[in-house]
N, C-alpha and C positions, 0 to 999 in steps of 0.2 A: 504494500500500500504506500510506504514513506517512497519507495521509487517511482512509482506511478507519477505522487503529488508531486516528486521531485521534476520528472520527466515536466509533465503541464506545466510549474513553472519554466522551465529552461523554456520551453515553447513561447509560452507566454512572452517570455523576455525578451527573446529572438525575434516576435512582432512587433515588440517596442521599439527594438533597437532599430527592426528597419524602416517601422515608422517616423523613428528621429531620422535617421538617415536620410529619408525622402524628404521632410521639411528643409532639414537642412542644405540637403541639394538644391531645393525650389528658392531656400534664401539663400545662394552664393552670389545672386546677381546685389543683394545689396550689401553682402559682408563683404564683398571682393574677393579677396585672395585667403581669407580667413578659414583655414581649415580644420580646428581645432575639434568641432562637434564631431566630423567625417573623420578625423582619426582615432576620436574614442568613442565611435560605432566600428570601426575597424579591431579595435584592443576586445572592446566587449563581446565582439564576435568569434573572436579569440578564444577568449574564456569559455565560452558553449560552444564551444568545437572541443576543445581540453575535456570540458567534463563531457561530453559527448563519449568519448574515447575512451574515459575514464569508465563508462557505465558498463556493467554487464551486457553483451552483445548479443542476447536471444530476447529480440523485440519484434520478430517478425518484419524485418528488412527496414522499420518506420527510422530506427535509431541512423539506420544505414544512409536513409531519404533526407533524415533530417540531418547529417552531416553534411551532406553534398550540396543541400538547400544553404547552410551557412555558407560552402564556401564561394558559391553563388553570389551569395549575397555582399559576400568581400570582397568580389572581383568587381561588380556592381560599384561597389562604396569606392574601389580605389579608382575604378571607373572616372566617377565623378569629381575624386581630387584631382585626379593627372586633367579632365576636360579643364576645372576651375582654372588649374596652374597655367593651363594653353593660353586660357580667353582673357583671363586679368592678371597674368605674372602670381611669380614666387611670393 
């Protein structure tokens, strides 16, 4: 049961994290070159990939989905720093 709730949050967290991430992509045009939020959705993603790794691996392939969905999601994030760095400098 404590893995379960654990699992839901790390989920949970992971929609957070890429919900800030998407804001914070939609406000580069007026932070300019300010990437600070998009590097710590990058760290945070980090972290729920770690304990992703970390967990017991018989989740019937979800654990497996949802590792591969983080690193998605950080390729995504650095995505949009490398675009910001293009469009408004270092």
């Amino acid at each position: 049961m404590h893995e379960r709730t654990s699992s839901r949050r790390a989920m949970l967290r992971l929609a957070s994290i890429a919900a800030g991430a998407a804001v914070a992509a939609a406000s580069a045009q007026s932070a300019k070159a300010y990437q600070g939020n998009m590097e710590r959705a990058i760290g945070e993603l980090e972290i729920a990939l770690r304990s992703l790794r970390e967990a017991t691996p018989d989740k019937g392939g979800h654990r497996e989905r949802a590792m591969e969905l983080i690193r998605q999601a950080m390729h995504e994030v650095q995505s949009g720093i490398d675009y910001a760095a293009r469009k408004f400098g270092d």
